[in-house]
KEFITOR-356962 format. One record per residue (C-alpha): residue number from 1; residue in three letters; x, y, z. Coordinates in Angstrom, 2 decimals, padded with zeros to 5 digits. Each point is the difference from the previous one (the first is absolute). Example, Ala and Ser with C-alpha at 12.3 -4.5 7.8 and 13.67 -1.06 7.14 Angstrom:
<sites>
<nr = 1 rest = ALA x = 012.30 y = -004.50 z = 007.80>;
<nr = 2 rest = SER x = 001.37 y = 003.44 z = -000.66>;
</sites>
This chain:
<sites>
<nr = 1 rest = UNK x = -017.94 y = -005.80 z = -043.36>;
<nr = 2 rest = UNK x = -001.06 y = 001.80 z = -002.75>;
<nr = 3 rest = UNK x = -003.85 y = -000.15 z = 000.72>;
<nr = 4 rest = UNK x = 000.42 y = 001.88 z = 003.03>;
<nr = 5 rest = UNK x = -001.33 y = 003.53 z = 000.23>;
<nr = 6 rest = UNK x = 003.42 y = 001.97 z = 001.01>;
<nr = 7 rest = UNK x = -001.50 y = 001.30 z = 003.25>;
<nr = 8 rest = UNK x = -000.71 y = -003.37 z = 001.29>;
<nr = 9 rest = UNK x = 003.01 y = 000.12 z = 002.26>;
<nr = 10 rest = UNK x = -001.60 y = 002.70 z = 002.26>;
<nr = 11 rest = UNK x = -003.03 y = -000.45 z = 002.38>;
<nr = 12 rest = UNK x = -002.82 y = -001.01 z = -002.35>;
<nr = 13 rest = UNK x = 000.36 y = -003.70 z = 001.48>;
<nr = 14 rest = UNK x = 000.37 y = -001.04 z = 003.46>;
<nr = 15 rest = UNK x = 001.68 y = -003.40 z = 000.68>;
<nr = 16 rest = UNK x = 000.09 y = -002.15 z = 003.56>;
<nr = 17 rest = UNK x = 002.57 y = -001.95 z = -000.24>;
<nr = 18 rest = UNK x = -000.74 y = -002.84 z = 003.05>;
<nr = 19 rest = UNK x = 002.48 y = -001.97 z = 002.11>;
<nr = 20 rest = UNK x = -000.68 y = -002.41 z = 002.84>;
<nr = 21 rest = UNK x = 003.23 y = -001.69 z = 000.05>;
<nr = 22 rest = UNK x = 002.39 y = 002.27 z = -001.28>;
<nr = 23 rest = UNK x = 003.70 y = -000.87 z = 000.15>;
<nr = 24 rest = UNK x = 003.83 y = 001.25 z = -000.39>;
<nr = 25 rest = UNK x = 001.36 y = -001.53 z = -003.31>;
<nr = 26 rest = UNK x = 003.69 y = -001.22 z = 000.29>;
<nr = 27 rest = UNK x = 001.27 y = -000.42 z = -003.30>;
<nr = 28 rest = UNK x = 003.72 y = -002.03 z = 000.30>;
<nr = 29 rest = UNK x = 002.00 y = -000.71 z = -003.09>;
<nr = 30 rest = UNK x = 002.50 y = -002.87 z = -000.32>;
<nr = 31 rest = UNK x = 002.73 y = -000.78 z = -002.39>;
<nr = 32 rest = UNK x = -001.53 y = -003.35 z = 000.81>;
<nr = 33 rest = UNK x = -002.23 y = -001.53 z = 002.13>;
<nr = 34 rest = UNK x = 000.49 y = -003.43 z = 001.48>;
<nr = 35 rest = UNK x = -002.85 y = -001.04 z = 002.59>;
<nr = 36 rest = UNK x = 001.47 y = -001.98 z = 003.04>;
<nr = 37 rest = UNK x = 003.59 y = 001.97 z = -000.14>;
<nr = 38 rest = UNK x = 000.85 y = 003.28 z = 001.15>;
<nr = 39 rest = UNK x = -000.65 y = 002.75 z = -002.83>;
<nr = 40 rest = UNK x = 001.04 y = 003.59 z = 000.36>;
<nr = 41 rest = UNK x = -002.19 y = 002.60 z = -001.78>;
<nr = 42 rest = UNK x = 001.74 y = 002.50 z = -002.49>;
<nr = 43 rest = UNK x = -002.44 y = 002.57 z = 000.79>;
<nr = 44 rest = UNK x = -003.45 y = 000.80 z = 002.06>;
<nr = 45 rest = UNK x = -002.54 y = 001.96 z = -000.44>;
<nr = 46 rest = UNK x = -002.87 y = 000.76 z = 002.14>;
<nr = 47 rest = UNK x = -003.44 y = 001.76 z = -001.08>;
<nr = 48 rest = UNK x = -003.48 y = 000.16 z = 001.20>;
<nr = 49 rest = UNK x = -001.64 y = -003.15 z = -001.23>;
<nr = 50 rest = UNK x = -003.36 y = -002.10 z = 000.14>;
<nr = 51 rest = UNK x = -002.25 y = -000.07 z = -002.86>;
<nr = 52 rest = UNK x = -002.30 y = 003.35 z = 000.19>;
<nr = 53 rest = UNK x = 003.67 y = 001.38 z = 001.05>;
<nr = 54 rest = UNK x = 000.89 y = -000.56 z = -003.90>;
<nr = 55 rest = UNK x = -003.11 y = 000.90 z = -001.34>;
<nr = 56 rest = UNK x = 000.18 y = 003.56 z = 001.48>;
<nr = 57 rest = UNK x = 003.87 y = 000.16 z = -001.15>;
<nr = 58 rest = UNK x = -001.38 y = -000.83 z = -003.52>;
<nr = 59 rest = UNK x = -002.48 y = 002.63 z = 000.00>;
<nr = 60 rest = UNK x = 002.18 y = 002.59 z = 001.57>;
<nr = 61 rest = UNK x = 002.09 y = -001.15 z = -002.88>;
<nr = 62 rest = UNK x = -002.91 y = 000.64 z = -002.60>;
<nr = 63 rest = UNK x = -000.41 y = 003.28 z = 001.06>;
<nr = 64 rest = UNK x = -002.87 y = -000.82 z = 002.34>;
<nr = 65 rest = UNK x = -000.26 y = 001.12 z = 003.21>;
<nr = 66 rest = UNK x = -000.81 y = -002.80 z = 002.59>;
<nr = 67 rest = UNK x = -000.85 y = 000.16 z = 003.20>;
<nr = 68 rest = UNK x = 001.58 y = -003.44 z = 002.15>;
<nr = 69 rest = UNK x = -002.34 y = -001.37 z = 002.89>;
<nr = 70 rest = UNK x = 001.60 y = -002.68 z = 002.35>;
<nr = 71 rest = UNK x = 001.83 y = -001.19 z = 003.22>;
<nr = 72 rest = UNK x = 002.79 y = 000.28 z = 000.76>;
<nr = 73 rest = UNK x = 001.96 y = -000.79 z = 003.18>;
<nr = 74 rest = UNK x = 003.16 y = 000.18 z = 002.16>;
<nr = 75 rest = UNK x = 003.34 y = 001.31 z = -002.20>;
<nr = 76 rest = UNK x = -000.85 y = -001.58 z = -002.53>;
<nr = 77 rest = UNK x = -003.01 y = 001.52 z = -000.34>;
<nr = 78 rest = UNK x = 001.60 y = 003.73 z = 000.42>;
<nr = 79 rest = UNK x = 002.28 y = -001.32 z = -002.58>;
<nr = 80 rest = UNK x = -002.47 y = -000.92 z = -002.36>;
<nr = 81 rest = UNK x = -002.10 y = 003.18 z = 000.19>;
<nr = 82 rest = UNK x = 003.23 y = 002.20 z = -000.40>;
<nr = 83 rest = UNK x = 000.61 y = -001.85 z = -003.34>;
<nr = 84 rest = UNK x = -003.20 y = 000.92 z = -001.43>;
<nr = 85 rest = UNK x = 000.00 y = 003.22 z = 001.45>;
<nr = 86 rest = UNK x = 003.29 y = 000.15 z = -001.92>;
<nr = 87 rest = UNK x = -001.59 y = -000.91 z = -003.62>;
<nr = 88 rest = UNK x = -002.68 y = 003.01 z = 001.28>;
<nr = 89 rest = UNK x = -002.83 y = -002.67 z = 000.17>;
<nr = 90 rest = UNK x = -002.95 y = 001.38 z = 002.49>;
<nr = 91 rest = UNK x = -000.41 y = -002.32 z = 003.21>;
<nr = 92 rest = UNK x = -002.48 y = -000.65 z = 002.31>;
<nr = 93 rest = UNK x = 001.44 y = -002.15 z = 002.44>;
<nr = 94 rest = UNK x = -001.54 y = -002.34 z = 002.69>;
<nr = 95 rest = UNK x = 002.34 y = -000.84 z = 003.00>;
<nr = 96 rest = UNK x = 000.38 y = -003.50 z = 001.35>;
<nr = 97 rest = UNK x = 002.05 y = -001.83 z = 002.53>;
<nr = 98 rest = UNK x = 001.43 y = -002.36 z = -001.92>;
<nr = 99 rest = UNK x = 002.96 y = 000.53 z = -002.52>;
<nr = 100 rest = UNK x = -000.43 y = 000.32 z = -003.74>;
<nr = 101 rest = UNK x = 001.17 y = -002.99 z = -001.40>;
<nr = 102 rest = UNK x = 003.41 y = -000.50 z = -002.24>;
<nr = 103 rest = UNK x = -000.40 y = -001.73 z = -003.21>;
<nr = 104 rest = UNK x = 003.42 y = -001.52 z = -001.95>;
<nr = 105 rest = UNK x = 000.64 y = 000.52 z = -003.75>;
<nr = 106 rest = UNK x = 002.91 y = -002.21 z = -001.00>;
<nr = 107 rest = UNK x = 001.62 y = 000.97 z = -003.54>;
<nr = 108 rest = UNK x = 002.65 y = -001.98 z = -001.59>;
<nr = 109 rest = UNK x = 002.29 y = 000.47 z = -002.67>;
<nr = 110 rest = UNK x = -001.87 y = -002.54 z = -002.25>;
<nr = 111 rest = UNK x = -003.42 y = 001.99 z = 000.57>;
<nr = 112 rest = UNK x = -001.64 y = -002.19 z = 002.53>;
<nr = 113 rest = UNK x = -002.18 y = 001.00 z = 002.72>;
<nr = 114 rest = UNK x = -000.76 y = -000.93 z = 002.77>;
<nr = 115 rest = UNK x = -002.85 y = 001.42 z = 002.42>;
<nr = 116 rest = UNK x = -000.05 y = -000.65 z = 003.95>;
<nr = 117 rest = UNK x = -003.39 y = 001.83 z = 001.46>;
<nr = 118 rest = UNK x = -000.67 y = 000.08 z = 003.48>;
<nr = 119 rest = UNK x = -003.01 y = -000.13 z = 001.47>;
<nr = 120 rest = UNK x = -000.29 y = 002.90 z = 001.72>;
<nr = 121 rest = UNK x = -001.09 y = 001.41 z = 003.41>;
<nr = 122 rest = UNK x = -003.67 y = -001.05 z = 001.77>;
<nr = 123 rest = UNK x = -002.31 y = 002.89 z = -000.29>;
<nr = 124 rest = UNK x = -002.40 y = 000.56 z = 003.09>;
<nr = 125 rest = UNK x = -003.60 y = 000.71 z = -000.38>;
<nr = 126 rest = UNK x = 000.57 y = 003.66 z = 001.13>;
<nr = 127 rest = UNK x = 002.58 y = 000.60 z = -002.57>;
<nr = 128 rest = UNK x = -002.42 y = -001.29 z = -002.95>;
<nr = 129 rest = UNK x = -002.53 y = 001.87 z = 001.13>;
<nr = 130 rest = UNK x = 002.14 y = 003.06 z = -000.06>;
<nr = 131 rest = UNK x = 000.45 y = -000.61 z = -003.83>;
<nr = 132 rest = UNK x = -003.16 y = -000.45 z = -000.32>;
<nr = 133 rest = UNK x = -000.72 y = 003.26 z = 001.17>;
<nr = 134 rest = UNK x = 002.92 y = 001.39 z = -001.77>;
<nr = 135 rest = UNK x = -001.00 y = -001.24 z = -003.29>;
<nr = 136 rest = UNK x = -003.41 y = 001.11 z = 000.10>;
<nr = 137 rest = UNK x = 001.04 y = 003.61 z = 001.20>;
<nr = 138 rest = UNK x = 002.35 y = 000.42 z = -003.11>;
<nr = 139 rest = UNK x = -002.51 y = -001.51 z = -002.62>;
<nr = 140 rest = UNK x = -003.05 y = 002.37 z = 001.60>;
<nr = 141 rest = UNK x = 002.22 y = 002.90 z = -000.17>;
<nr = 142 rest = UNK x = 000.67 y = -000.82 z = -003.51>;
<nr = 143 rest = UNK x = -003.78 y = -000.33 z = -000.70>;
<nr = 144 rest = UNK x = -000.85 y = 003.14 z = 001.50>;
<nr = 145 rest = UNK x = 002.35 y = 001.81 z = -003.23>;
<nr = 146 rest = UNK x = -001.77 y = 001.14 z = -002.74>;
<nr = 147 rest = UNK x = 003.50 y = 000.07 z = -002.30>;
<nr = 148 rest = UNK x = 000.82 y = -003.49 z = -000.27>;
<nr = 149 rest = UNK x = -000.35 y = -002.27 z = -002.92>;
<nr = 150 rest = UNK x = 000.19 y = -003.25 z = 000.79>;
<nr = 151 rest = UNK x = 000.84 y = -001.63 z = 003.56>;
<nr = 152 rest = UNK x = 001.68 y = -003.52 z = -000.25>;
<nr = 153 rest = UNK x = 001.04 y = -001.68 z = 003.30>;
<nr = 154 rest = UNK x = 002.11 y = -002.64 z = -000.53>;
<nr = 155 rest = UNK x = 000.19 y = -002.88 z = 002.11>;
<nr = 156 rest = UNK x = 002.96 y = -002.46 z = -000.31>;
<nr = 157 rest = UNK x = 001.97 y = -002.10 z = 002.23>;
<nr = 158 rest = UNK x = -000.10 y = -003.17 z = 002.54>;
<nr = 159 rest = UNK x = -001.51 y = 000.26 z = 003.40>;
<nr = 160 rest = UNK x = 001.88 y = 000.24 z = 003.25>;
<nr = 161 rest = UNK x = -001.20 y = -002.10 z = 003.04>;
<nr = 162 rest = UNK x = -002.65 y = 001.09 z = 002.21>;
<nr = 163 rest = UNK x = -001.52 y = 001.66 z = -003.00>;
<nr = 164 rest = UNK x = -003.59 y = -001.76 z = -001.03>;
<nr = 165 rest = UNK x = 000.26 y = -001.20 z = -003.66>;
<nr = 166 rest = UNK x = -003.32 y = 002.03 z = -000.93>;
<nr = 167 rest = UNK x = 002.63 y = 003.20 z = 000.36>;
<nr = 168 rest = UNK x = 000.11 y = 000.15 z = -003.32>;
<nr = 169 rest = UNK x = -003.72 y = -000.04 z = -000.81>;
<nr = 170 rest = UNK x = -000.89 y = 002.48 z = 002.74>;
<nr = 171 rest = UNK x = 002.70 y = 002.32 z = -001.47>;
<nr = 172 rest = UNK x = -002.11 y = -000.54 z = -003.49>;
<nr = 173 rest = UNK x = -003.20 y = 001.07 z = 002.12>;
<nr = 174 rest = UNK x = 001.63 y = 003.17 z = 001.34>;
<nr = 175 rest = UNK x = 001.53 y = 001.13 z = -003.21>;
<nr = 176 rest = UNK x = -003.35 y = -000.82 z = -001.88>;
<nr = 177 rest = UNK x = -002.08 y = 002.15 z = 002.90>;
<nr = 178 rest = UNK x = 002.57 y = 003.00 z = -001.44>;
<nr = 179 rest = UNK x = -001.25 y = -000.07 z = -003.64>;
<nr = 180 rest = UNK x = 003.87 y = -001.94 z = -000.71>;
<nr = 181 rest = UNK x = 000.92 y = -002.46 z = -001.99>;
<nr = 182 rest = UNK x = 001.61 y = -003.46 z = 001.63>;
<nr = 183 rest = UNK x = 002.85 y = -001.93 z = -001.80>;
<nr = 184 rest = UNK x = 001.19 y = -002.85 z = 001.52>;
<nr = 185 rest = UNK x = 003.55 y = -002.24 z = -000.33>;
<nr = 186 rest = UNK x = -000.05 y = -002.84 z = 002.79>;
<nr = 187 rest = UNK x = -000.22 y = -003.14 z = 000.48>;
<nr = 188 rest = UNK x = -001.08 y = -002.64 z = 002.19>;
<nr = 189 rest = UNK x = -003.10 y = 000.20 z = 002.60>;
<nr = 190 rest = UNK x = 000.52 y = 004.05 z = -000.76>;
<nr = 191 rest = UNK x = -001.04 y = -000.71 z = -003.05>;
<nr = 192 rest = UNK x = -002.86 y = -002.68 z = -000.14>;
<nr = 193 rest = UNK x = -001.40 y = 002.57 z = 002.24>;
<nr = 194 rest = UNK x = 000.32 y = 003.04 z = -001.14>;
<nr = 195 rest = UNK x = -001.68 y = -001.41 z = -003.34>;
<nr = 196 rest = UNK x = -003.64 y = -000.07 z = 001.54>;
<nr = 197 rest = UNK x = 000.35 y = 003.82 z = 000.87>;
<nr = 198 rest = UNK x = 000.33 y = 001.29 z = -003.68>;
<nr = 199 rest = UNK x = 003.46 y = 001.54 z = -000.86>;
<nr = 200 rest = UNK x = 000.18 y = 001.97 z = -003.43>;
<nr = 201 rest = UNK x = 003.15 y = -001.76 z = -001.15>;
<nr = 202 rest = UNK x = 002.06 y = -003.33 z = 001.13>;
<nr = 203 rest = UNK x = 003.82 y = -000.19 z = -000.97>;
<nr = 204 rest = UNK x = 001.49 y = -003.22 z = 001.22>;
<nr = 205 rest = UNK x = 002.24 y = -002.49 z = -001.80>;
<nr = 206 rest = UNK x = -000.18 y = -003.36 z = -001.74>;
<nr = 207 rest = UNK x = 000.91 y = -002.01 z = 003.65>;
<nr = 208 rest = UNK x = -002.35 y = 002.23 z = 001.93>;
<nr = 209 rest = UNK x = -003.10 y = -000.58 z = -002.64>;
<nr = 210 rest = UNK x = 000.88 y = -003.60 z = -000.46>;
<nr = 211 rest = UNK x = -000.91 y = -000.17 z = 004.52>;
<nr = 212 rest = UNK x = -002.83 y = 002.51 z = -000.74>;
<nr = 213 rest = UNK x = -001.88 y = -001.87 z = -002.45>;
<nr = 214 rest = UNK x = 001.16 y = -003.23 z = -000.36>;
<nr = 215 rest = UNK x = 000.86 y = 000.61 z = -004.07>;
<nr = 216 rest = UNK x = 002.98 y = -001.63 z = -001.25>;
<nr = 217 rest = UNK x = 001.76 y = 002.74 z = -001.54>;
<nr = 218 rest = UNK x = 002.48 y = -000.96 z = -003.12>;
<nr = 219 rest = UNK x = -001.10 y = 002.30 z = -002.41>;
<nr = 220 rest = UNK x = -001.87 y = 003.38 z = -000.92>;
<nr = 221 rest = UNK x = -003.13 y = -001.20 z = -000.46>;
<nr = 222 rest = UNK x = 000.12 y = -002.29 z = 003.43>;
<nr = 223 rest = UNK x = 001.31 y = 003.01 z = 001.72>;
<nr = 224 rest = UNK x = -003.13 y = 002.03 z = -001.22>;
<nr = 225 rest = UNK x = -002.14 y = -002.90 z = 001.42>;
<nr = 226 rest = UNK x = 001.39 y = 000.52 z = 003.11>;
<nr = 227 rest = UNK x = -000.17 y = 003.97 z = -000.46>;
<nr = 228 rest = UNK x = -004.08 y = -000.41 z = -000.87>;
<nr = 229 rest = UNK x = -000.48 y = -002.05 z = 003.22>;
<nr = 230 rest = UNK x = 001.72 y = 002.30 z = 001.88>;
<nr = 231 rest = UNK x = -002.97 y = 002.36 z = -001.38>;
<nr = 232 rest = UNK x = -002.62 y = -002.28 z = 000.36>;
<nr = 233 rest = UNK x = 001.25 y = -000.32 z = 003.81>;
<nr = 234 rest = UNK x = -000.37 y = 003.70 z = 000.26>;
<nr = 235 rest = UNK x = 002.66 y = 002.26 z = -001.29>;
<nr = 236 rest = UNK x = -001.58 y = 002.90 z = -002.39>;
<nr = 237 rest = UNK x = 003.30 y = -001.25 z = -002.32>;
<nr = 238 rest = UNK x = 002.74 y = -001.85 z = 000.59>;
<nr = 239 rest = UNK x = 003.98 y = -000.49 z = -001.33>;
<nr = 240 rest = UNK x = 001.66 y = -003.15 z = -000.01>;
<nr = 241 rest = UNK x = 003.86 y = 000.57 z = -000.52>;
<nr = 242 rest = UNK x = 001.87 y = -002.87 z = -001.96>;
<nr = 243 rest = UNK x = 003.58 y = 001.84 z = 000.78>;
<nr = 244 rest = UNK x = 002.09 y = 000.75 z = -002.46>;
<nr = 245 rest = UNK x = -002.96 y = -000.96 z = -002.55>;
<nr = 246 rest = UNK x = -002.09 y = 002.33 z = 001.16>;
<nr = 247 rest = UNK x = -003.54 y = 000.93 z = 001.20>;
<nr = 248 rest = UNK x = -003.63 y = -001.52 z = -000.47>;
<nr = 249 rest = UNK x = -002.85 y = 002.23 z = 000.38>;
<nr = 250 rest = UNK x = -003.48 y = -000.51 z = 000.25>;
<nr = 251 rest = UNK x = -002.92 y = 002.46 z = 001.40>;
<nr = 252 rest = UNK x = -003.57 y = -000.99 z = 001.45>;
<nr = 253 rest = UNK x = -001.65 y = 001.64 z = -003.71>;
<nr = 254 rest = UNK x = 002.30 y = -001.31 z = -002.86>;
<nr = 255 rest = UNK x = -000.03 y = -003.59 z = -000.64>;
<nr = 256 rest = UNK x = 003.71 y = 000.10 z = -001.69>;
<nr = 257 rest = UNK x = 002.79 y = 000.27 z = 001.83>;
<nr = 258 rest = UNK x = 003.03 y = 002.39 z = -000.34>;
<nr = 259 rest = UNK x = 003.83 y = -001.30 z = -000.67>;
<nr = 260 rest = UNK x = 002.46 y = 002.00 z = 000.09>;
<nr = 261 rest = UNK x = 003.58 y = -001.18 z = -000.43>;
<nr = 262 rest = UNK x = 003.79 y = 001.29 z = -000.83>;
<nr = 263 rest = UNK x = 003.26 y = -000.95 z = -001.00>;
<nr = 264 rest = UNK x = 001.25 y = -001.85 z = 003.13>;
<nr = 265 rest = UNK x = 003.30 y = 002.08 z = 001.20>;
<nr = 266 rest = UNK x = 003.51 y = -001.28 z = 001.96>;
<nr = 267 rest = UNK x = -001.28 y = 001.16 z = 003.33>;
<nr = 268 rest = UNK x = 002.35 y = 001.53 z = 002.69>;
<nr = 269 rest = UNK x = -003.19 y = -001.01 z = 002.69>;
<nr = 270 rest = UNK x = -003.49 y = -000.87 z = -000.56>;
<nr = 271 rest = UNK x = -001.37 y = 000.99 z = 003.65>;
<nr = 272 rest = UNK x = -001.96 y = 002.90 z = -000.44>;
<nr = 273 rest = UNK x = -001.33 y = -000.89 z = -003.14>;
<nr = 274 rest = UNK x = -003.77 y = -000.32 z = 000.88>;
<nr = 275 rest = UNK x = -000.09 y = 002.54 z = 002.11>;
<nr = 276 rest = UNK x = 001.38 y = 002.54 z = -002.92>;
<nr = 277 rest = UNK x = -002.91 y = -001.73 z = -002.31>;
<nr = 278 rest = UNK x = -002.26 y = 000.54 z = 002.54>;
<nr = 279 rest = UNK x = 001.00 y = 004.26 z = 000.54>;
<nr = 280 rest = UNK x = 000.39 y = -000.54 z = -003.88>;
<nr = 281 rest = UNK x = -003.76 y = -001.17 z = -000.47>;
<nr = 282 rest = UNK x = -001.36 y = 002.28 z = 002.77>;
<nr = 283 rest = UNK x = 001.81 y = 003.39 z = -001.18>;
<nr = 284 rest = UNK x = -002.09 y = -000.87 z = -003.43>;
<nr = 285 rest = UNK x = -003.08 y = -000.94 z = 001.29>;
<nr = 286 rest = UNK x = -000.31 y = 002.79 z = 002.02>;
<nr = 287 rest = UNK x = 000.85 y = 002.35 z = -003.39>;
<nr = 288 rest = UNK x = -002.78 y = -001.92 z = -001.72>;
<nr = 289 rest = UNK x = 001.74 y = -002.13 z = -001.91>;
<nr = 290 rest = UNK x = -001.66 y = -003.07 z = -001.94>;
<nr = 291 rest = UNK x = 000.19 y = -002.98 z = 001.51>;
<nr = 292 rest = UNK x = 002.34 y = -001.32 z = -002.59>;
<nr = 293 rest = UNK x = 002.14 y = 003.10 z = 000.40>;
<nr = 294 rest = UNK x = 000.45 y = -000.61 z = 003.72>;
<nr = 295 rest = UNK x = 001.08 y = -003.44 z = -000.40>;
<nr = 296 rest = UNK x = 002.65 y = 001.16 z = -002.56>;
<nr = 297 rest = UNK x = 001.33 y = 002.53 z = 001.87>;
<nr = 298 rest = UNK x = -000.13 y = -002.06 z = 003.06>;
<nr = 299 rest = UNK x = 002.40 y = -002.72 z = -001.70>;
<nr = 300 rest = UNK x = 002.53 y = 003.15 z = -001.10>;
<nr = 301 rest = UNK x = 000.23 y = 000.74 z = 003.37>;
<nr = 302 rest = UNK x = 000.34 y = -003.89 z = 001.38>;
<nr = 303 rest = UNK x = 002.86 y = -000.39 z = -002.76>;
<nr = 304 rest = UNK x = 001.64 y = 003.34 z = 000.80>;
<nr = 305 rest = UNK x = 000.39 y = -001.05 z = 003.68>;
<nr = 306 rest = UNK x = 002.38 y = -002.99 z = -001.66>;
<nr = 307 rest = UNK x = 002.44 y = 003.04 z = -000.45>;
<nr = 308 rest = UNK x = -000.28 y = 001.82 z = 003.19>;
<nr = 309 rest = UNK x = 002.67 y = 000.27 z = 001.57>;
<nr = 310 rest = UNK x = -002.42 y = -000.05 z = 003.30>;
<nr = 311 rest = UNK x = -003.64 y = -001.87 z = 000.59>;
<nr = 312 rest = UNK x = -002.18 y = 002.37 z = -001.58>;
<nr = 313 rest = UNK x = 002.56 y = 003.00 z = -000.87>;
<nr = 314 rest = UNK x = -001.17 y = -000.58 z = -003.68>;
<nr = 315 rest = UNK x = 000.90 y = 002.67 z = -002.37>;
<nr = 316 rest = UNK x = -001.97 y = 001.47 z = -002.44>;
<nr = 317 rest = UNK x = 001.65 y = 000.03 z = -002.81>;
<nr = 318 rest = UNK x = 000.35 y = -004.00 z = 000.33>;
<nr = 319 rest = UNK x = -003.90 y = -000.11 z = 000.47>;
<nr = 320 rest = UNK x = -000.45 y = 002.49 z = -003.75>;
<nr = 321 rest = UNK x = 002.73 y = -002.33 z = -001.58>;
<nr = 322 rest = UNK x = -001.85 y = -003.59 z = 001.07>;
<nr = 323 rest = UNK x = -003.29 y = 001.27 z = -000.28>;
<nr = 324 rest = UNK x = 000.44 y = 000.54 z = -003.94>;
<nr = 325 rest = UNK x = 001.01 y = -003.66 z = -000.17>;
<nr = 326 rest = UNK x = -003.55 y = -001.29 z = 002.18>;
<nr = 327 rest = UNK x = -002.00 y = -002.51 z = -001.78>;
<nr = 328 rest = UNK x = -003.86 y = 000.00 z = 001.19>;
<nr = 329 rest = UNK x = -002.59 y = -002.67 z = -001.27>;
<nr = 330 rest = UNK x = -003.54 y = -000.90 z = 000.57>;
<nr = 331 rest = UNK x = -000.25 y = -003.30 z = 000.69>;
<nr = 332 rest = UNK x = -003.45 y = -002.04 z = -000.49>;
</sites>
């Protein structure tokens, strides 16, 4: 990103990267894949997953140096921390008794995927409140540092059982009390929620809004109807991704919207895509980038995850190259 300041890969900007139902990703390919019959995969892969999992691999990625807050349980937990210890990702991790869960990625020769989440593991009201605690102990020693810039915690993810569904707007509360910023990508009750506690920025796509708001998205300009209602239900701004066509902005002050839009490209996956636009659009807010700018580089970095060969391994070169070829327009 050639807006950047060069030093903005070293500790001027602190960012949380939040995970209440974290996961191992098990990525299978297939010559071909024939539901009902017995398929044998040509090759797996296994890698920390869940969605504030990716964001903190696409920061760490960027240059950024993210810190990873979540549960994790029984080998698959230990797993999962050991593969973000691997990509030198900071953790602060919050024990529970249940295993993390296992979620399938099913690739086929003809480019089709298929996704099978699992729910994951009941958290107890002991273990929430430990992440509570743990949260508010990293964002309060954060706040008590006079060197850094800007400090984005960002929020992102389904919730597991046993955890309340105002989670996500108490987590808002705690990182506001810390002089942070709050993004947001859920879904859901999460969501509806966490709207009436004021976070900065909400990234979710054109399914999610369509639940949120009740806006029939087919379009741009319907998609930034559903973006400005996701501001007038709270949100400080707010994203609506249309996949491969893109993002709609809008924020609380401007009464245009944002779109920002590239060349569509022959994807190897597209999981992981939001959650690189949303690292994407939070490594540039945090550097002070416009609005506009954000967006932009926050669709590079959506597209570039089409070429990964990983969720969220995006390269930067790929981001430079697509970013050139972003389209941005105000929209009435």
């Amino acid at each position: 990103m050639d807006n950047l300041p060069a030093d903005s890969r070293g500790s001027a900007n602190a960012f949380f990267c939040v995970s209440l139902n974290p996961a191992i990703d098990t990525r299978l390919r297939f010559d071909e894949f024939v539901p009902g019959r017995v398929n044998r995969a040509s090759s797996v892969q296994r890698e920390p997953g869940g969605k504030a999992a990716h964001v903190a691999m696409a920061l760490k990625a960027l240059s950024a140096a993210p810190t990873w807050i979540g549960f994790a349980g029984g080998a698959t937990g230990d797993e999962l921390l050991r593969g973000l210890r691997s990509q030198e990702i900071d953790i602060l991790p919050v024990p529970v008794a249940q295993s993390t869960r296992v979620n399938l990625e099913i690739l086929d020769a003809r480019g089709e995927v298929t996704e099978i989440l699992e729910p994951g593991g009941a958290i107890t009201e002991c273990e929430w409140s430990e992440f509570q605690r743990v949260c508010a102990n990293a964002l309060h020693r954060e706040f008590q540092k006079k060197t850094t810039h800007k400090k984005i915690v960002l929020i992102s993810g389904s919730l597991p059982l046993g955890v309340p569904g105002e989670a996500y707007a108490q987590l808002v509360g705690l990182a506001h009390s810390a002089d942070c910023l709050a993004f947001v990508d859920s879904s859901g009750l999460a969501l509806s929620k966490v709207l009436a506690a004021g976070p900065d920025f909400v990234k979710i796509n054109r399914e999610e809004a369509e639940l949120a708001t009740q806006v029939t998205i087919h379009d741009a300009f319907s998609a930034a109807q559903a973006a400005r209602k996701l501001v007038d239900l709270g949100a400080g701004s707010a994203a609506v991704s249309l996949g491969e066509r893109g993002l709609v902005g809008v924020r609380k002050s401007d009464p245009l919207a944002v779109y920002a839009w590239t060349t569509p490209l022959a994807a190897i996956s597209t999981v992981g895509c939001g959650d690189a636009a949303l690292a994407g659009f939070a490594l540039a807010a945090a550097n002070e980038l416009s609005f506009e700018q954000s967006l932009a580089f926050a669709t590079a970095c959506g597209a570039a995850n089409c070429l990964a060969a990983l969720p969220c391994r995006i390269v930067r070169d790929d981001i430079s190259r697509i970013e050139r070829d972003v389209h941005v327009e105000r929209l009435e």
